[in-house]
N, C-alpha and C positions, 0 to 999 in steps of 0.2 A: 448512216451516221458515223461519222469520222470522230474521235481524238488525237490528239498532238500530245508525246510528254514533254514536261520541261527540259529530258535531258537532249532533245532535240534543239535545241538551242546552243547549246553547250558547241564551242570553239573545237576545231577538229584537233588534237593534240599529234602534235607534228613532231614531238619530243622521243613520246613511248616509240611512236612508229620508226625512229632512228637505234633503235636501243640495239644490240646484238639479240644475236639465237639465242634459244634459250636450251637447257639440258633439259635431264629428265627429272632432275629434283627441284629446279625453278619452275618446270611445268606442273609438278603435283603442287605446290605452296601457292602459286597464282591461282590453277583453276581450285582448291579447295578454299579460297579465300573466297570466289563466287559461291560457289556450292555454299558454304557456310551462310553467307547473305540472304540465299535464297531460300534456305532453311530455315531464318527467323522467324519466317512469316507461313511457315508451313508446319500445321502441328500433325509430327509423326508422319509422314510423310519422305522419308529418304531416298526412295525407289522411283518415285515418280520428280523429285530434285534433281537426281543423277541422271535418268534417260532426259530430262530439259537440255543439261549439261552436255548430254555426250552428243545430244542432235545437234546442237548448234555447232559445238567445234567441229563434229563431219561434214560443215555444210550442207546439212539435211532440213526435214522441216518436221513439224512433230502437229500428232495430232491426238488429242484430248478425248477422250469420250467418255461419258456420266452422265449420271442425273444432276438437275438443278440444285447448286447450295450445295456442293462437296468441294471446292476451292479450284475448279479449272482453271476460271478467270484470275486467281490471286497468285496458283503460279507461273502464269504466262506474264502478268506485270512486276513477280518481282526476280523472274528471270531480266525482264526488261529496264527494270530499274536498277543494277546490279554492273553493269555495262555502261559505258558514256558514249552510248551511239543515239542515233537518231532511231524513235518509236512514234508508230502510227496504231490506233486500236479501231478496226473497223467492226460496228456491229451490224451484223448481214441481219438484214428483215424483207420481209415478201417485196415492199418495194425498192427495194435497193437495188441502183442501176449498175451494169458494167462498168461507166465511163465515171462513177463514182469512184470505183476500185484502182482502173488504170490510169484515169486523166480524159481529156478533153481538148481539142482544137478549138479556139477561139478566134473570132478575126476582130481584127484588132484596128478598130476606125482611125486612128490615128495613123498607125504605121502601112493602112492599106492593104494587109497581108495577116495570114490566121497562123496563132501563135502556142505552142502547147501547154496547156493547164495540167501539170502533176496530180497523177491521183493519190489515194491514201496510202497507193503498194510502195512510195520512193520513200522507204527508208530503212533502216539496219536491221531492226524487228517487228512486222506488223503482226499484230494481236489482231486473228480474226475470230468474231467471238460468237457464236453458235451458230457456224457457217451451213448449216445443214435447214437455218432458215429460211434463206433464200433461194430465188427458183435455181434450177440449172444453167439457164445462159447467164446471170450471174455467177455463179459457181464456174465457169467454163472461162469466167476473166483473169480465173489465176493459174492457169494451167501453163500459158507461156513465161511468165514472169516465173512460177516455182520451179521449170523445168530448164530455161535459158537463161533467168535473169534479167530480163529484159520484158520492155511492153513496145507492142505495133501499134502504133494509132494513124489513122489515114494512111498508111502506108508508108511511113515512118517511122524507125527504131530509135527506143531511146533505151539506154542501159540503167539499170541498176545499180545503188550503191552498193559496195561489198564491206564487207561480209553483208548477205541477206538471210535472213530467218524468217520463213512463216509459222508462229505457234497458233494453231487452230482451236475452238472447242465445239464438240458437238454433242448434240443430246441425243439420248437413244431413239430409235426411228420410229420405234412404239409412241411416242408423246405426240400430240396433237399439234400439228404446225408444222413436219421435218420434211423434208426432202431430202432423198437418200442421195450419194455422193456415188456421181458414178465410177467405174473399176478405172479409168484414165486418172482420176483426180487421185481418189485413193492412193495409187499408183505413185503417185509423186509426195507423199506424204513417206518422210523414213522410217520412221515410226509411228503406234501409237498404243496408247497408254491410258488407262483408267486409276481415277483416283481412292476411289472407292471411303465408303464412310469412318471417319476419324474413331478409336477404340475409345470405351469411356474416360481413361485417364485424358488423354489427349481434348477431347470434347470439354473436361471439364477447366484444364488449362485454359481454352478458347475463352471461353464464358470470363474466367478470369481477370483476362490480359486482353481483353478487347471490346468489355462494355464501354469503358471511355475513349479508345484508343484504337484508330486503324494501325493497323503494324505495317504495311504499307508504308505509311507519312511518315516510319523511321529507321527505312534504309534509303541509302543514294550509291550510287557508281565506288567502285572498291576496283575494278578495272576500265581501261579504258579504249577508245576499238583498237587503237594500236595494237595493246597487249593480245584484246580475239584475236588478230589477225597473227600473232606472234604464236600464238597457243593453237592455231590452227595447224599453220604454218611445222609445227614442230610435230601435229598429231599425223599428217601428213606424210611424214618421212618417214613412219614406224613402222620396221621390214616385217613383212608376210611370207614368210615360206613357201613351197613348191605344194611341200604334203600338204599344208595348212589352208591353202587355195581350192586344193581338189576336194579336201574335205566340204567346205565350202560349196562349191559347185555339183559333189554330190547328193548334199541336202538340197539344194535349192530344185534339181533335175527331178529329184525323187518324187516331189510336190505336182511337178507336169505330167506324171505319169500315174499317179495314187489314187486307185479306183472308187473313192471316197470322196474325191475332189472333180469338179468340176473346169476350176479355172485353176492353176500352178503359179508361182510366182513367176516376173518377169523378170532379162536380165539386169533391171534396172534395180531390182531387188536383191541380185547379188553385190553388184556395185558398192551399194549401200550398208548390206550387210558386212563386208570387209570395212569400209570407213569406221563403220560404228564400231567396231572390233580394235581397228587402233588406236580412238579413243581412250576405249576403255582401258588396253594397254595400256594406254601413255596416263593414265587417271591412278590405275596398281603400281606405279613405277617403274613399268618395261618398255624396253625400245622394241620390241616382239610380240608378235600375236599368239596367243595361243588355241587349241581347239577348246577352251572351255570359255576363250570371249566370246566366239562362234555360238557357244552353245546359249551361252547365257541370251543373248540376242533374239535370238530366233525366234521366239516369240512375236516380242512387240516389234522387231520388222516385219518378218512374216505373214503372221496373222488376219491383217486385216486385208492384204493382199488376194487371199484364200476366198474358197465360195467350191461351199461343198456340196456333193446331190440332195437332189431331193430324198434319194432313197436314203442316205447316210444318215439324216438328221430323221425321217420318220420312222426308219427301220429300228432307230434302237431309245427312240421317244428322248428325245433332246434337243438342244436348240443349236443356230451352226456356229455360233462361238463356241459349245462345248464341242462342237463334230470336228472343226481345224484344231483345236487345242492338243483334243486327243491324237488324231493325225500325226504333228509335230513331235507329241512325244514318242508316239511311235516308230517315228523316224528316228530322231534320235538313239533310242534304243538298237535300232536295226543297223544304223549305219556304221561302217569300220570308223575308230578313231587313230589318228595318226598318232603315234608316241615312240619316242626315241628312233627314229629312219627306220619304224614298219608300223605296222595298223593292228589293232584288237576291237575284239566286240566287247559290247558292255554284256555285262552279264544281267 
């Protein structure tokens, strides 16, 4: 089952896309005007608005995990709604086909010849919405589109609009009906993130400001894809360091080798991890990275990457989100950090 938003309709603005570069104090007032937006509609919630934020501008895709009724689904639309790009929302169920996802070859009696039918993935941000529903060779339909941008059908490529965002949601694997996501798919996902349940003040807000009222239906586009691609564009160019890199690559190494750990992150995970890093930089107002955007990250890229032993998680009666958790911070603690042209340990 497919959705289309209205802002997919919306005329490609050919205007913003002429604009100049932008600095780094044009960069913080645009993307916090989104940020703001998407914070309407998210009570108490700041931490999981920002990593929405900072995946898209990395060109990354993000992924959701909760239980049912904690707002996945509301910040993935009004991340979407927020943006004047093209939005597709697909909700994965046991029978949802591949060719749903990518498109479809049709032949076409008139013209004599089969013609491609777009699937729900051709547009700026597809909301896939508790992708953990459907089986694997569904699940296996976004793996080339998340990783190249692109879908093969009969052996034909068709590309992708850009900027692309896949914001995913999944339910815990304990609930009845999931299918776990295999380490490939994970794998392409830059992040992910949990929402976790609203504090009572926030809860009673809710109740408030939304008996009569989706909050939803009153926000619209505040940028527009030009600007993403402008705000991209500019998170892109924010220098990384030499030390800042290694550090970097020595967290990430440390994870393939930690006798706690089973599977290590891939380089596809360091990649990503620097992206998300100049982001965030470029969101504090610095054209530089530092090792504490590293640090902050680590986590929700990491993490779901990770798959720890069995003996890890039974040996000390825990479960393996708490077994990678710990992991990580114990990396962190171990590992030199680079500061002023030498390195220290944290104490």
């Amino acid at each position: 089952m497919t959705e289309q938003s209205n802002t997919s309709r919306a005329p490609r603005d050919t205007v913003a896309e002429l604009k100049p570069a932008l600095n780094a104090e044009e960069f913080q007032v645009l993307a916090e005007r989104i940020l703001d937006n998407v914070e309407r509609v998210l009570d108490g919630k700041p931490f999981a608005a920002r990593m929405a934020l900072i995946v898209m501008l990395a060109e990354g895709h993000l992924l959701i995990e909760d239980v049912p009724g904690v707002g996945k689904t509301v910040l993935a639309k009004a991340l979407a709604a927020s943006v004047g790009s093209t939005v597709r929302r697909i909700q994965f169920t046991p029978d949802l086909l591949p060719s749903d996802v990518t498109g479809v070859s049709i032949f076409n009696q008139v013209d004599r010849e089969f013609e491609f039918k777009p699937g729900a993935v051709f547009a700026n941000i597809v909301i896939a919405d508790e992708i953990n529903r459907s089986s694997p060779k569904t699940q296996s339909a976004l793996l080339e589109s998340m990783e190249e941008r692109q879908v093969t059908v009969d052996g034909e490529t068709h590309a992708l609009p850009s900027p692309f965002t896949v914001v995913a949601t999944q339910n815990p694997l304990e609930m009845e009906g999931t299918y776990a996501l295999p380490e490939a798919q994970r794998d392409r996902f830059m992040a992910r993130i949990s929402m976790g349940y609203p504090d009572a003040s926030a809860e009673l807000a809710m109740l408030r400001q939304r008996d009569t009222v989706n909050p939803l239906d009153t926000i619209g586009p505040v940028a527009s894809r030009g600007d993403v691609e402008r705000l991209i564009a500019w998170a892109r160019g924010v220098f990384v360091s030499p030390i800042v890199e290694q550090y970097c690559v020595s967290l990430v190494q440390a994870t393939r080798v930690h006798p706690e750990l089973r599977l290590g992150a891939s380089p596809r995970a360091t990649l990503q991890l620097v992206r998300a890093a100049k982001v965030l930089a470029a969101l504090d107002g610095r054209e530089f990275v530092l090792p504490d955007d590293i640090d902050q990250l680590l986590a929700p890229v990491l993490a779901h990457r990770l798959i720890p032993t069995r003996r890890a998680v039974s040996a000390h009666d825990r479960s393996g989100v708490q077994a990678v958790s710990e992991v990580l911070v114990e990396l962190l603690e171990r590992t030199p950090v680079p500061h002023s042209g030498r390195t220290e340990l944290r104490s």
